[in-house]
N, CA, C and O atoms as a GROMACS GRO file, in nm:
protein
  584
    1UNK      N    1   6.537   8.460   0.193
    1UNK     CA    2   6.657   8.465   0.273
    1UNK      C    3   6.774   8.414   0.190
    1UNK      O    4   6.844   8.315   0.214
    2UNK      N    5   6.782   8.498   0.088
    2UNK     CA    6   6.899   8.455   0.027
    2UNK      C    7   7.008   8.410   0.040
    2UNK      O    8   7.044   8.309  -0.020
    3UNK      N    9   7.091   8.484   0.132
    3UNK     CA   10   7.264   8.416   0.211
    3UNK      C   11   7.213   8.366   0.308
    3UNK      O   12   7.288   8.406   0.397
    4UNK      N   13   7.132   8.302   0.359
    4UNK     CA   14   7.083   8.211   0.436
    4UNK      C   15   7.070   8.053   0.376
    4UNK      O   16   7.074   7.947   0.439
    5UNK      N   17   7.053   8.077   0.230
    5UNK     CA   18   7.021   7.989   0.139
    5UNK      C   19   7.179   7.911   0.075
    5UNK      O   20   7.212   7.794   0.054
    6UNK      N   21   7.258   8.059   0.058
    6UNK     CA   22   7.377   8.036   0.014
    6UNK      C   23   7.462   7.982   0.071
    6UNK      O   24   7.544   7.904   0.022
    7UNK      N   25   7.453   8.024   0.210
    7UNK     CA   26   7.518   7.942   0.327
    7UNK      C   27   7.433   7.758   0.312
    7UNK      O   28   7.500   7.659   0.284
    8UNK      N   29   7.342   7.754   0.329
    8UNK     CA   30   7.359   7.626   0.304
    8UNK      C   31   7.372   7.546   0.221
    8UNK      O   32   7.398   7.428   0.246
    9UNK      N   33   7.351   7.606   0.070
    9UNK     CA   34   7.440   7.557  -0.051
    9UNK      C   35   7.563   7.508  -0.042
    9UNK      O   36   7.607   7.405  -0.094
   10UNK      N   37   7.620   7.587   0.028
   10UNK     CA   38   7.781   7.562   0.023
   10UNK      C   39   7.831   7.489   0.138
   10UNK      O   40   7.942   7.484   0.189
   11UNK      N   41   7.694   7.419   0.172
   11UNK     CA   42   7.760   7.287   0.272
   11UNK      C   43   7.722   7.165   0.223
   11UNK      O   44   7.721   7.063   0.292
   12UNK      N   45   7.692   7.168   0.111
   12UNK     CA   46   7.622   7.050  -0.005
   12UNK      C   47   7.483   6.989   0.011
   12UNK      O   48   7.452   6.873  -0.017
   13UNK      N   49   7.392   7.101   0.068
   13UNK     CA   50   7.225   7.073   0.099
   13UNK      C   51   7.206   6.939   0.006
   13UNK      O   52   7.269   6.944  -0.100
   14UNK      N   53   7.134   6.828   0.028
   14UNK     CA   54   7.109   6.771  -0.052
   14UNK      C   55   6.890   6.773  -0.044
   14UNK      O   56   6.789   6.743  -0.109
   15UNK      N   57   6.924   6.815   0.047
   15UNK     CA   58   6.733   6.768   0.087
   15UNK      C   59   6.730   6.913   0.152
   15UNK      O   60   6.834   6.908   0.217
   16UNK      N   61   6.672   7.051   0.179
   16UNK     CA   62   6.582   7.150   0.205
   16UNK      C   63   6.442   7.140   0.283
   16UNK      O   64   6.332   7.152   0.228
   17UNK      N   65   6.464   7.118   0.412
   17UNK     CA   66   6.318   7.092   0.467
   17UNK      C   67   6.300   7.271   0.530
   17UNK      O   68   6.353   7.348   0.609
   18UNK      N   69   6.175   7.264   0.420
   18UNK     CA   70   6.079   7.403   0.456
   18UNK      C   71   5.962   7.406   0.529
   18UNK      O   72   5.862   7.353   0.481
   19UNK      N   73   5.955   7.476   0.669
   19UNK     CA   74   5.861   7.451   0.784
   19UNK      C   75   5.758   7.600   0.738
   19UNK      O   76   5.804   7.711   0.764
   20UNK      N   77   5.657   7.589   0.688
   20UNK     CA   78   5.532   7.713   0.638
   20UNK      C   79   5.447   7.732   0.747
   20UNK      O   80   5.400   7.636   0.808
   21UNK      N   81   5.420   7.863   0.782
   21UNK     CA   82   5.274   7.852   0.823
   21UNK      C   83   5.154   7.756   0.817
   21UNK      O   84   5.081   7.702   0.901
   22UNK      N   85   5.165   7.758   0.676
   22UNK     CA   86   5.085   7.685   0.595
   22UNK      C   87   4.984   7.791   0.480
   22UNK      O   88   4.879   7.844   0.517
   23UNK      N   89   5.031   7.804   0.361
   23UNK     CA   90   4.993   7.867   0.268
   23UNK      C   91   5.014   7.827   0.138
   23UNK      O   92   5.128   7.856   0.102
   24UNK      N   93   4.934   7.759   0.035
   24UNK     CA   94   4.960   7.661  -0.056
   24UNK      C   95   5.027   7.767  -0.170
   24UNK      O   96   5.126   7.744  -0.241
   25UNK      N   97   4.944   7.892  -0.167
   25UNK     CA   98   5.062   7.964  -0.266
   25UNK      C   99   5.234   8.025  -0.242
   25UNK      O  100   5.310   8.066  -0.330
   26UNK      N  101   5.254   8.016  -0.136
   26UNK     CA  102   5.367   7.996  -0.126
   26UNK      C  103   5.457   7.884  -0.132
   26UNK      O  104   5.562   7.893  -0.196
   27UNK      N  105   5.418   7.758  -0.059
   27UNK     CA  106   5.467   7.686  -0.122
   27UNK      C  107   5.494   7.621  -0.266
   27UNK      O  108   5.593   7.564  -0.312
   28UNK      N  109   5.414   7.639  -0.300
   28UNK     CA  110   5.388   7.610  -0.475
   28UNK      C  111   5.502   7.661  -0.547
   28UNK      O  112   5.572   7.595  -0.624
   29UNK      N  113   5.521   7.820  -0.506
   29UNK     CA  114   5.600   7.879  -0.582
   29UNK      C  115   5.752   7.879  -0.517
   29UNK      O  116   5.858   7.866  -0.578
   30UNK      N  117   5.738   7.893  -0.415
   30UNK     CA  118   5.891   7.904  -0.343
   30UNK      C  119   5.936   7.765  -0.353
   30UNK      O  120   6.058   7.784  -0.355
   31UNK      N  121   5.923   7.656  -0.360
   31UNK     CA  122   5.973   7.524  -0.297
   31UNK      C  123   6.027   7.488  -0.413
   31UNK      O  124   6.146   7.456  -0.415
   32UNK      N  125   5.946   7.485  -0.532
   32UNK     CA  126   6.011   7.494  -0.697
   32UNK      C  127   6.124   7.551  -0.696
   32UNK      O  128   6.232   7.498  -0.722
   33UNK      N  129   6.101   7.686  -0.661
   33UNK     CA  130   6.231   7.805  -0.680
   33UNK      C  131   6.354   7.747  -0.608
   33UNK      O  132   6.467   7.775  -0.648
   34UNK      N  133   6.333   7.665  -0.502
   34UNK     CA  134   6.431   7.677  -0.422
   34UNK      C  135   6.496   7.525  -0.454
   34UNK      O  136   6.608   7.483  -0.427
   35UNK      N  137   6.409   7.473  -0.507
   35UNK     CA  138   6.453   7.310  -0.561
   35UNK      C  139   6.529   7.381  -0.712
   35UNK      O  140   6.633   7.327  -0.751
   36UNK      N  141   6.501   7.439  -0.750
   36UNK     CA  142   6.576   7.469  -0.882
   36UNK      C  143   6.674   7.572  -0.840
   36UNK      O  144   6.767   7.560  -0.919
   37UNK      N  145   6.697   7.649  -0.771
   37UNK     CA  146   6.838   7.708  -0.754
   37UNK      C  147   6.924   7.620  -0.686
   37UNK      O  148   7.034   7.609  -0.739
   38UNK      N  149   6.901   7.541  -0.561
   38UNK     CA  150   6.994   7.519  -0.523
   38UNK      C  151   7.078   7.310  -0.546
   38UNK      O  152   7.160   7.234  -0.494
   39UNK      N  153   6.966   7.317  -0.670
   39UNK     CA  154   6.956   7.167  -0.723
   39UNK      C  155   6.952   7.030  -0.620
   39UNK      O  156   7.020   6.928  -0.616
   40UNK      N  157   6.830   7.083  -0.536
   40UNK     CA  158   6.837   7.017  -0.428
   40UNK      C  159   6.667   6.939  -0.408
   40UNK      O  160   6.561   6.991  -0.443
   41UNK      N  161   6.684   6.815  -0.349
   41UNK     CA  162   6.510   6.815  -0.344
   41UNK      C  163   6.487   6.924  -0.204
   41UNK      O  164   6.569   6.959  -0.119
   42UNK      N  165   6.308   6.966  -0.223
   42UNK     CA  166   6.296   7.077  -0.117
   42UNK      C  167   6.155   6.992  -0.089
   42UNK      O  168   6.061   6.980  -0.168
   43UNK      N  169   6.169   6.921   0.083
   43UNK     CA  170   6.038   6.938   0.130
   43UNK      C  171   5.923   7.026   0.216
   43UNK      O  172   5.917   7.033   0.339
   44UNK      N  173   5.846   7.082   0.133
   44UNK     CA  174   5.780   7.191   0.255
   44UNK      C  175   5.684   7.113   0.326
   44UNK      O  176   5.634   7.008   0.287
   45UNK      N  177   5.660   7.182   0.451
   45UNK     CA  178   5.606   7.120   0.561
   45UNK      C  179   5.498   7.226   0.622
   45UNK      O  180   5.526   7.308   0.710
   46UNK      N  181   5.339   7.207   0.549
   46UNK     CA  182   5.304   7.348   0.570
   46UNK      C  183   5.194   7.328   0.662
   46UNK      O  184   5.140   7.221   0.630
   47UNK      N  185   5.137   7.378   0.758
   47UNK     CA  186   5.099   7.396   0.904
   47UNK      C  187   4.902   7.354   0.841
   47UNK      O  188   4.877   7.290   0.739
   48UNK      N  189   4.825   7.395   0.908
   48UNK     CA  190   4.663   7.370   0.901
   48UNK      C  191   4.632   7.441   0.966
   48UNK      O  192   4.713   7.460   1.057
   49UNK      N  193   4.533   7.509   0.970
   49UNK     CA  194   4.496   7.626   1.104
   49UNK      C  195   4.348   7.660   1.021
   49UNK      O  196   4.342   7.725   0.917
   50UNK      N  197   4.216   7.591   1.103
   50UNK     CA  198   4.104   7.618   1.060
   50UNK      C  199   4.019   7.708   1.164
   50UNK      O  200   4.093   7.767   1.244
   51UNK      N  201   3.898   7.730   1.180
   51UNK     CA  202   3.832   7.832   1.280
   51UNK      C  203   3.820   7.744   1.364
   51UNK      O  204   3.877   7.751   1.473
   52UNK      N  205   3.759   7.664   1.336
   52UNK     CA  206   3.737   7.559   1.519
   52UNK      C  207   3.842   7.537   1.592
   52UNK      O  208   3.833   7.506   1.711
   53UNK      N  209   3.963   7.551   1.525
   53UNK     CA  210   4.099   7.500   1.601
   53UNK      C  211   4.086   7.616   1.721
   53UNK      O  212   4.132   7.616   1.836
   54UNK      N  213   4.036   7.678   1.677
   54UNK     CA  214   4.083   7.841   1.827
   54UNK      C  215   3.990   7.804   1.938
   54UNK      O  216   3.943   7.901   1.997
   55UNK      N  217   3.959   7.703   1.975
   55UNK     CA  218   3.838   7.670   2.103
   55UNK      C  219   3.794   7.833   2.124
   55UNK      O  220   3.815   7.939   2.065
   56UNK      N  221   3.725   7.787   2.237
   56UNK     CA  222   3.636   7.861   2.323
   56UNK      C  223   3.665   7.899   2.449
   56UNK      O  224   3.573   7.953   2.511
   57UNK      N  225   3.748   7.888   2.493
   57UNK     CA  226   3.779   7.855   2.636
   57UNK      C  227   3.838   8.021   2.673
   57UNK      O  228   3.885   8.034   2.786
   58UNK      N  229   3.837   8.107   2.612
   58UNK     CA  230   3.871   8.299   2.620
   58UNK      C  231   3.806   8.341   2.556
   58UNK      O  232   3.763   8.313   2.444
   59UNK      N  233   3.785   8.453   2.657
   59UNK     CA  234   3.725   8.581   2.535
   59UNK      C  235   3.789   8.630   2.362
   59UNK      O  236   3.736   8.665   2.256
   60UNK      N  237   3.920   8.608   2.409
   60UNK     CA  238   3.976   8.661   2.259
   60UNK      C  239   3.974   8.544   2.185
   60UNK      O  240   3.931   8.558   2.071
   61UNK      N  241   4.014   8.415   2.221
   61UNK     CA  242   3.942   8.335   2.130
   61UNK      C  243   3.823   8.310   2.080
   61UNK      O  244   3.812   8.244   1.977
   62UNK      N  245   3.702   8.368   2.155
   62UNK     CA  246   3.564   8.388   2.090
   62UNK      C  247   3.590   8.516   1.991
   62UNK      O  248   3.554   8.510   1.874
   63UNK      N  249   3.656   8.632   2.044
   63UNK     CA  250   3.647   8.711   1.949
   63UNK      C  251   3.718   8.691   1.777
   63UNK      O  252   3.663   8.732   1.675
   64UNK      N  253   3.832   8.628   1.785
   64UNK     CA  254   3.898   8.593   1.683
   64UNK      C  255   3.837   8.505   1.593
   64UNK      O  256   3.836   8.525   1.471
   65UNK      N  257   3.787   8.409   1.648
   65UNK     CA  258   3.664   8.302   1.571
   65UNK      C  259   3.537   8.376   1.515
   65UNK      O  260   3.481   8.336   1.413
   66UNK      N  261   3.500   8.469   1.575
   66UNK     CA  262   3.403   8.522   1.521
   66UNK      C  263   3.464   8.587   1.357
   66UNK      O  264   3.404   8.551   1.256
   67UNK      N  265   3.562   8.664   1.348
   67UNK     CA  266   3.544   8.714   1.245
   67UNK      C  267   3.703   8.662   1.152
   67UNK      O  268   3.775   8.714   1.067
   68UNK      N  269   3.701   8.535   1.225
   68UNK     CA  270   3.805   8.495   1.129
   68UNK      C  271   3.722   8.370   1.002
   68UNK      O  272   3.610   8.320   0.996
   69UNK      N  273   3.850   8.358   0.913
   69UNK     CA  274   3.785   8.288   0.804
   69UNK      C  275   3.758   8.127   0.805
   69UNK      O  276   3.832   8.075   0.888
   70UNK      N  277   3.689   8.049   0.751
   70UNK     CA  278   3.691   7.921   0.798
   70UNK      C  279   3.833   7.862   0.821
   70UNK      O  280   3.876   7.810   0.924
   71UNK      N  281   3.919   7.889   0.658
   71UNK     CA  282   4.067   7.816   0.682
   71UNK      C  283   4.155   7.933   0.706
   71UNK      O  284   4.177   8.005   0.609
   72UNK      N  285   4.195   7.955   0.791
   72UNK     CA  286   4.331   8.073   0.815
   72UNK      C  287   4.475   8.005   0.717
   72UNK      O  288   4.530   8.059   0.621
   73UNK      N  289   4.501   7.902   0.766
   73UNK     CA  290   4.601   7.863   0.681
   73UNK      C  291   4.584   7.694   0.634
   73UNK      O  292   4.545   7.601   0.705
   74UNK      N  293   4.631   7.690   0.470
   74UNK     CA  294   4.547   7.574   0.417
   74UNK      C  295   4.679   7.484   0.357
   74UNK      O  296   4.688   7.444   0.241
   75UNK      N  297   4.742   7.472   0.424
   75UNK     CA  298   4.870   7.366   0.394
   75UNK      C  299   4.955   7.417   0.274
   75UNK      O  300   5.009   7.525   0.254
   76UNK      N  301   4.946   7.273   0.182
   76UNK     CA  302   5.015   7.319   0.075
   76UNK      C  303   5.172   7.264   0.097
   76UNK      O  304   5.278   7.316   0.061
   77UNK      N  305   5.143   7.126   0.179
   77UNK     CA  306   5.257   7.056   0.180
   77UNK      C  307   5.309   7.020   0.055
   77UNK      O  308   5.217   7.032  -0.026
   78UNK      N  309   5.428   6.977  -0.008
   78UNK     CA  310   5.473   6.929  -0.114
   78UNK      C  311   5.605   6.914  -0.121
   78UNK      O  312   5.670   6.940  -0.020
   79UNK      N  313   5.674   6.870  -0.245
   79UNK     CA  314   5.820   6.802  -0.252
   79UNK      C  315   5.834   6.820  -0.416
   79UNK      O  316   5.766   6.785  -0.512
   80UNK      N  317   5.961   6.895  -0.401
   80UNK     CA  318   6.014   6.937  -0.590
   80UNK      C  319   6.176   6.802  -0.549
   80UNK      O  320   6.231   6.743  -0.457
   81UNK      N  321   6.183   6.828  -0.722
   81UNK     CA  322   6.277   6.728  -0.698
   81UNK      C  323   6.390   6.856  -0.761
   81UNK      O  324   6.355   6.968  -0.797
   82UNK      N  325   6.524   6.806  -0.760
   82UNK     CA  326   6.608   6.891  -0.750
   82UNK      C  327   6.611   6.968  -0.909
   82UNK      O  328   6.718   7.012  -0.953
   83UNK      N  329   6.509   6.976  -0.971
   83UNK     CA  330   6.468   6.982  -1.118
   83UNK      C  331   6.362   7.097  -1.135
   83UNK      O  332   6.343   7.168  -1.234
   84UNK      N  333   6.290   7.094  -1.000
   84UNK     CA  334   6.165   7.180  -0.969
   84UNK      C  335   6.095   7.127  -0.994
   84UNK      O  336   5.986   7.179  -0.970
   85UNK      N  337   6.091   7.006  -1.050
   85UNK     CA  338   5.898   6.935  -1.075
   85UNK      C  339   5.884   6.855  -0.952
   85UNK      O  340   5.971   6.830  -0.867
   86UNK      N  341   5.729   6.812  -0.957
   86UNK     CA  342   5.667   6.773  -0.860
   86UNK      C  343   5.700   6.629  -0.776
   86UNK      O  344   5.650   6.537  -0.841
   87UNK      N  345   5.743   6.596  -0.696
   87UNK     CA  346   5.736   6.473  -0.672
   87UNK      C  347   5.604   6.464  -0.587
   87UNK      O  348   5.530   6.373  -0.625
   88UNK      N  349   5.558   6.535  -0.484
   88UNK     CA  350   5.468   6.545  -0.474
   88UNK      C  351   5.424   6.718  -0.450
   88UNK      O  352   5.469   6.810  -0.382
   89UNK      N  353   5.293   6.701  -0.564
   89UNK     CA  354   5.208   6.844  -0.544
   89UNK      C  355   5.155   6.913  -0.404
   89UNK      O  356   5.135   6.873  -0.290
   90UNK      N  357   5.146   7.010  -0.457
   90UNK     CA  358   5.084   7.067  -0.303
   90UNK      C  359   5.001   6.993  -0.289
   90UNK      O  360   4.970   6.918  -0.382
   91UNK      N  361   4.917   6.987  -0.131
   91UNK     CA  362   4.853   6.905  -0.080
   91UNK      C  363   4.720   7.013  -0.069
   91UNK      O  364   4.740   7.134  -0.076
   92UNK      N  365   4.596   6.962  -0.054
   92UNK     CA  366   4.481   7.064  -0.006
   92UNK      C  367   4.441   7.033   0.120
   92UNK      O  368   4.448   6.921   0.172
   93UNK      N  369   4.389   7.154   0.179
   93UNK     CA  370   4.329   7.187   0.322
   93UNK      C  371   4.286   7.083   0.404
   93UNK      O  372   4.212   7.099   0.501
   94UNK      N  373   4.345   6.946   0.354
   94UNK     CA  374   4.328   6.856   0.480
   94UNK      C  375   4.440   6.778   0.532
   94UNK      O  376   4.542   6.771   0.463
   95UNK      N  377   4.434   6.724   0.634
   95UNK     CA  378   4.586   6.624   0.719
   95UNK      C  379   4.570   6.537   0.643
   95UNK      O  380   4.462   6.486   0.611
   96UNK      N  381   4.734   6.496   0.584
   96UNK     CA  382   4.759   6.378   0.508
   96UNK      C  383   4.912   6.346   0.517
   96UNK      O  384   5.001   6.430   0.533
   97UNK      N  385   4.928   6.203   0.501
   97UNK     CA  386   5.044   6.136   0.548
   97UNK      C  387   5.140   6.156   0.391
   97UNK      O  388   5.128   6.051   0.327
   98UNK      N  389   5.212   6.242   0.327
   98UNK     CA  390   5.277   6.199   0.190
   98UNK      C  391   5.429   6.133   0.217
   98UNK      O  392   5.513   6.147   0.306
   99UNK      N  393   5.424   6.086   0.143
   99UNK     CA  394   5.546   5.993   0.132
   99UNK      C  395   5.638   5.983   0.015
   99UNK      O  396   5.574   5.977  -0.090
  100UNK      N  397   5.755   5.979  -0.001
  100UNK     CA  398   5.848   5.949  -0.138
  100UNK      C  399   5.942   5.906  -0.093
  100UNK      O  400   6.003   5.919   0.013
  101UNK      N  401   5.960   5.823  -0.225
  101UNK     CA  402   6.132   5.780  -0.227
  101UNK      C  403   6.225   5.854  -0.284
  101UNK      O  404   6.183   5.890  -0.394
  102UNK      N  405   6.343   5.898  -0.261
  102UNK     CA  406   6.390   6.005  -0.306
  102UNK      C  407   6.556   5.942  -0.335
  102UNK      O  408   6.623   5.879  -0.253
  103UNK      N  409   6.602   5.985  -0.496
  103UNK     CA  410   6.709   5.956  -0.560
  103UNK      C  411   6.756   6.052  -0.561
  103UNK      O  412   6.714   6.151  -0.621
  104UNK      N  413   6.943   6.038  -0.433
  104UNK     CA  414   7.018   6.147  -0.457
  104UNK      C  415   7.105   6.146  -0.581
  104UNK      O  416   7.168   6.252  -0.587
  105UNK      N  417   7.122   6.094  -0.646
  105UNK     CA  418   7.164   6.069  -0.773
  105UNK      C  419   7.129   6.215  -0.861
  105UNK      O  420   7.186   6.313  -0.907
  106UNK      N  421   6.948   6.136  -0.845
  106UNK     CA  422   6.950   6.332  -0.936
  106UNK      C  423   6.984   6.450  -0.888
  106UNK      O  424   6.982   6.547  -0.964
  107UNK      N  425   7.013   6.460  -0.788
  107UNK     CA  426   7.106   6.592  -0.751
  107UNK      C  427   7.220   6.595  -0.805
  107UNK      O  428   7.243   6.691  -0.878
  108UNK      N  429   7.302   6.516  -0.790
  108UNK     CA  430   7.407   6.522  -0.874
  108UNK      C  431   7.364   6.549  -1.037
  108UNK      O  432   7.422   6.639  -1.098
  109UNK      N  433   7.285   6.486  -1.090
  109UNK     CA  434   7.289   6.514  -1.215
  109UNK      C  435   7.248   6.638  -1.248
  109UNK      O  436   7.276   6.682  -1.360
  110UNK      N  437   7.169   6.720  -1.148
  110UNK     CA  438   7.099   6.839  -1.174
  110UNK      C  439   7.206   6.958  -1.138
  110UNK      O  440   7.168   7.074  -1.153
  111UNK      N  441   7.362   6.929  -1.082
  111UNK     CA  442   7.464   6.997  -1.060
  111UNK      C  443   7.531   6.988  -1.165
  111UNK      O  444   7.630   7.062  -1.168
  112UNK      N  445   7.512   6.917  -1.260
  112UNK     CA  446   7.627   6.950  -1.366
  112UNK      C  447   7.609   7.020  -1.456
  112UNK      O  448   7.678   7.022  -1.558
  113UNK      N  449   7.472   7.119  -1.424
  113UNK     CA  450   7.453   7.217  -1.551
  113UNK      C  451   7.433   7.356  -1.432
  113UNK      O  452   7.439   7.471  -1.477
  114UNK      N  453   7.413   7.337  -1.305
  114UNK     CA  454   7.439   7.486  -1.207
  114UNK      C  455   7.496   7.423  -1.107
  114UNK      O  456   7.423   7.329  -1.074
  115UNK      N  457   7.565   7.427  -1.060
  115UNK     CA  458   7.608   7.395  -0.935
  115UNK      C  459   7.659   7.526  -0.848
  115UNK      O  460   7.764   7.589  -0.858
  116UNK      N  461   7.552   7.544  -0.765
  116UNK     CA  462   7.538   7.752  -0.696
  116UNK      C  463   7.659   7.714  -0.589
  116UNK      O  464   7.706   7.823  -0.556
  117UNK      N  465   7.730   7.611  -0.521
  117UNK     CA  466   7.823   7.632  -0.476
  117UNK      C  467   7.950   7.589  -0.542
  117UNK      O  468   8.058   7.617  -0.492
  118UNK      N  469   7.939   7.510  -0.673
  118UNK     CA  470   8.028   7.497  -0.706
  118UNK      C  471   8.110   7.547  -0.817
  118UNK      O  472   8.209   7.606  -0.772
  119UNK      N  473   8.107   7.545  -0.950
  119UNK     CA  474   8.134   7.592  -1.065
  119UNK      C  475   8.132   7.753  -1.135
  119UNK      O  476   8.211   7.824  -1.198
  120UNK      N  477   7.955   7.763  -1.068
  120UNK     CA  478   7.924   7.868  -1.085
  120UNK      C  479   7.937   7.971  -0.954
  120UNK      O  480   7.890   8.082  -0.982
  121UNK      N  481   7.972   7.965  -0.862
  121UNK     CA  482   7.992   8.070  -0.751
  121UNK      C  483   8.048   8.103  -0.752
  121UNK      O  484   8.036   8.180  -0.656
  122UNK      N  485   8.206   8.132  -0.828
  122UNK     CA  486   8.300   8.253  -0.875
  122UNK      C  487   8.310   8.340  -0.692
  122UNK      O  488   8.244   8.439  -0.659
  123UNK      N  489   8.413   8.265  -0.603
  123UNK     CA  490   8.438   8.308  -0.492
  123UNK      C  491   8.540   8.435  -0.503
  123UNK      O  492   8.583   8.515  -0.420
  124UNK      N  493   8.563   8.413  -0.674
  124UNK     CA  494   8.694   8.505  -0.659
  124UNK      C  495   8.597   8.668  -0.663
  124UNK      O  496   8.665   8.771  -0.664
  125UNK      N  497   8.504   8.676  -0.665
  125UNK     CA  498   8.408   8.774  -0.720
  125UNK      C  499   8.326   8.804  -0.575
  125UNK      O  500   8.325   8.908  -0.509
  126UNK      N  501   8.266   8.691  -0.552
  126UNK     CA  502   8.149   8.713  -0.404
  126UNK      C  503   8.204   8.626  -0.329
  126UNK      O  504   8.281   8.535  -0.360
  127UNK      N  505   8.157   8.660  -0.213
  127UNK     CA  506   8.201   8.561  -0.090
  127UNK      C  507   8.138   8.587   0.050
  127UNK      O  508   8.151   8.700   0.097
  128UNK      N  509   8.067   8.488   0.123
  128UNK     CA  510   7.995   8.480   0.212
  128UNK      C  511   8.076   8.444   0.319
  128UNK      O  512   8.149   8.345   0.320
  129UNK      N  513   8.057   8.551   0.439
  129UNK     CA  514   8.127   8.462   0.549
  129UNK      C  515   7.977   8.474   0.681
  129UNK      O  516   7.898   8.560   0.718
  130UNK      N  517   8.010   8.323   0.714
  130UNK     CA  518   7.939   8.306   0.809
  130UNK      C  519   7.964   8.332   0.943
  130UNK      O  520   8.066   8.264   0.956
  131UNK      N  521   7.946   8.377   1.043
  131UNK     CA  522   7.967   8.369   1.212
  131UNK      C  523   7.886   8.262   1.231
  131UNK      O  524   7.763   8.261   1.220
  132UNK      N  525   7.970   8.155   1.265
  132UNK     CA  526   7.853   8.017   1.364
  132UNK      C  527   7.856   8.041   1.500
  132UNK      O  528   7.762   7.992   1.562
  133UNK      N  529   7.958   8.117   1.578
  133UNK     CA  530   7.986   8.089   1.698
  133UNK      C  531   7.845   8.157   1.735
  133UNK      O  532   7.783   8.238   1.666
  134UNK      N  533   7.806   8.099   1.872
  134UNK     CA  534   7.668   8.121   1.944
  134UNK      C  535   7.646   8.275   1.980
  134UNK      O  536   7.733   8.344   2.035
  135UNK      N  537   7.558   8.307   1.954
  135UNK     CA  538   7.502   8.446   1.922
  135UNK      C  539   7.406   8.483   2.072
  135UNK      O  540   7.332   8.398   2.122
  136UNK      N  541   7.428   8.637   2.136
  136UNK     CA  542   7.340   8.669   2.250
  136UNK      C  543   7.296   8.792   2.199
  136UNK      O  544   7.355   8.817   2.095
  137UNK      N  545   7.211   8.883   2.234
  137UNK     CA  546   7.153   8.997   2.263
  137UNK      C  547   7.236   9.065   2.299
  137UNK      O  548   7.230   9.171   2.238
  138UNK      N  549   7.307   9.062   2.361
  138UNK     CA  550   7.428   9.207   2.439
  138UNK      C  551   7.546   9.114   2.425
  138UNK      O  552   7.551   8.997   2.464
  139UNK      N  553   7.636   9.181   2.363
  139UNK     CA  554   7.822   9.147   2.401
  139UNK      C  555   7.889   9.272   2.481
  139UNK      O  556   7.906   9.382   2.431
  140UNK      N  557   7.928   9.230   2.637
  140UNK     CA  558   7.986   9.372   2.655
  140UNK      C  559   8.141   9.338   2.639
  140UNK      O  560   8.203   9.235   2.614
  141UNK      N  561   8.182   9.496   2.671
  141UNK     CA  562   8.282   9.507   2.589
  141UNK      C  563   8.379   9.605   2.735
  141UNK      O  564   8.363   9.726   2.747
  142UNK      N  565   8.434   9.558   2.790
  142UNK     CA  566   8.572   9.678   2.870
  142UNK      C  567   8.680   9.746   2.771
  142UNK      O  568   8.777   9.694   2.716
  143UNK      N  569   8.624   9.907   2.765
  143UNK     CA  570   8.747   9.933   2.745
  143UNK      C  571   8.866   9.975   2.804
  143UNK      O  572   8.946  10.059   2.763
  144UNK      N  573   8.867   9.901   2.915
  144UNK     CA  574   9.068   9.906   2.978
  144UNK      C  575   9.015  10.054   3.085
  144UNK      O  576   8.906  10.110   3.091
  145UNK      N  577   9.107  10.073   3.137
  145UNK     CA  578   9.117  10.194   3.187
  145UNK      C  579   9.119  10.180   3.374
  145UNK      O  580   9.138  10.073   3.433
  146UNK      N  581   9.100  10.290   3.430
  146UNK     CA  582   9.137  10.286   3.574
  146UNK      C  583   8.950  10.369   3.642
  146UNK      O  584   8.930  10.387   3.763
   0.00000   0.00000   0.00000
């Protein structure tokens, strides 16, 4: 989600919290990526989903358990620092509490060689505009008349 990304660059992201399914190869690779473009630390936050979790209590939950895999989704929590390395690695297929202390300092220092909203975003070239105002399904519209 690129101008999704850009948009929040350019409100001075300092921290990126990423909510996953839970899939350790994605996080691995995206959370890096996204700690190194937008020189920001990025924490992902990636879900657990094993076969026993689907009880018993329906038919389609018996059916789904039957031919699903032990881990459907296997975490892969972790934290890049605004550099892309690890502060903490992905995590494996079990619940765990991680923790860091986190220096905004190095964000700043990691902006003075890209800074995606600042230096280098050449507004005179591209430019993002956002709509914040609250968004519905249908806007109607009168056009005038008798």
């Amino acid at each position: 989600m690129l101008l999704s990304r850009a948009a929040l660059y350019a409100q001075g992201e300092d921290l990126h919290v990423a909510v996953w399914p839970g899939n350790a190869r994605n996080t691995r690779d995206i959370t890096r990526f996204v700690a190194m473009e937008g020189r920001s630390y990025v924490a992902s936050v990636s879900g657990l989903m094993r076969r026993e979790m689907f009880g018993e209590h329906s038919e389609w939950r018996l059916q789904a358990r039957a031919v699903a895999p032990e881990v459907l989704a296997n975490g892969g929590s972790c934290l890049a620092g605004p550099d892309g390395e690890w502060l903490i690695a992905p995590a494996g297929p079990e619940e765990a509490l991680l923790t860091a202390a986190l220096d905004f300092r190095r964000v700043l220092e990691a902006r003075h060689s890209l800074d995606p909203a600042g230096h280098y975003s050449r507004p005179d070239v591209t430019r993002l505009t956002v709509d914040r105002r609250r968004q519905g399904l249908v806007e109607m519209t009168d056009l005038g008349g008798g």
